[in-house]
C-alpha positions in Angstrom: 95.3 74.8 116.8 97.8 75.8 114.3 100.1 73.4 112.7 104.3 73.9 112.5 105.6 74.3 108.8 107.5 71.2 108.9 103.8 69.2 109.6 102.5 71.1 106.9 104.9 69.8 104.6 105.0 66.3 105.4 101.1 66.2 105.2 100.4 68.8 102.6 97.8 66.4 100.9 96.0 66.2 103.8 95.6 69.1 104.9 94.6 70.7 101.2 91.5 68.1 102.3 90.5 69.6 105.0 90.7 73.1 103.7 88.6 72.0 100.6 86.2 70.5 102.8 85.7 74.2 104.4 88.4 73.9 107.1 90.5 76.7 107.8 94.3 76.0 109.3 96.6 78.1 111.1 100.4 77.9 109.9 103.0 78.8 112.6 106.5 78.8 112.6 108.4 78.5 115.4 105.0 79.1 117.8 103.9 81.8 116.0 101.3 81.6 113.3 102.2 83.1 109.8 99.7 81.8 107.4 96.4 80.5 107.0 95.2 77.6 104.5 91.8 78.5 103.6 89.2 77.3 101.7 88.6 78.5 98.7 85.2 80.8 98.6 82.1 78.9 97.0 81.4 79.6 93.3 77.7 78.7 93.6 75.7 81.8 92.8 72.4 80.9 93.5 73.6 80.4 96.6 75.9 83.5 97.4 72.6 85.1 95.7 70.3 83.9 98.2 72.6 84.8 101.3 72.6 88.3 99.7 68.9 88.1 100.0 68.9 87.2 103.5 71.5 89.6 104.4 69.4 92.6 103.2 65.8 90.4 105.2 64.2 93.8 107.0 66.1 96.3 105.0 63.7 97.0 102.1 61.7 99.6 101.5 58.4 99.5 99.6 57.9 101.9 96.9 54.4 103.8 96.7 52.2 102.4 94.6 52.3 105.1 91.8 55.9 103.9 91.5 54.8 100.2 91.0 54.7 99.0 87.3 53.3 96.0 85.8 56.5 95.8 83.5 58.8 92.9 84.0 62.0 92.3 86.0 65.0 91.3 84.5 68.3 91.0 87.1 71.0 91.3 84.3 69.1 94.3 82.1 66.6 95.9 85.0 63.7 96.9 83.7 62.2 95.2 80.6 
């Protein structure tokens, strides 16, 4: 349910909570929503790393094995 301007700014603390917490808020003004408070997206790259991961689950191909190396893998540099 979206909340009127004037709420917003007689409760702005309060509503920056929420939207830290991960809730999202509609702003309307007069019954019409104009804005959105959002959270603001997660820094944590492990775990933005491992929702990549799952996102591409079932979309990888194996290589043939004369492609295969025994050399190591480095993310940041590729191939060592």
């Amino acid at each position: 349910m979206a909340i009127s301007i004037s709420e917003l700014r007689q409760h702005l603390p309060e509503y920056l909570r929420q939207a830290a917490s991960g809730t999202e808020i509609p702003v309307s003004v007069h019954g019409r929503v104009v804005a959105r408070l959002v959270p603001e997206p997660r820094h944590d790259q492990a775990e933005q790393a491992m929702e990549r991961l799952v996102a591409l689950r079932g979309k990888a191909k194996l290589l043939s094995s004369s492609k295969v190396t025994d050399e190591k893998w480095n993310a940041e540099q590729g191939l060592l």
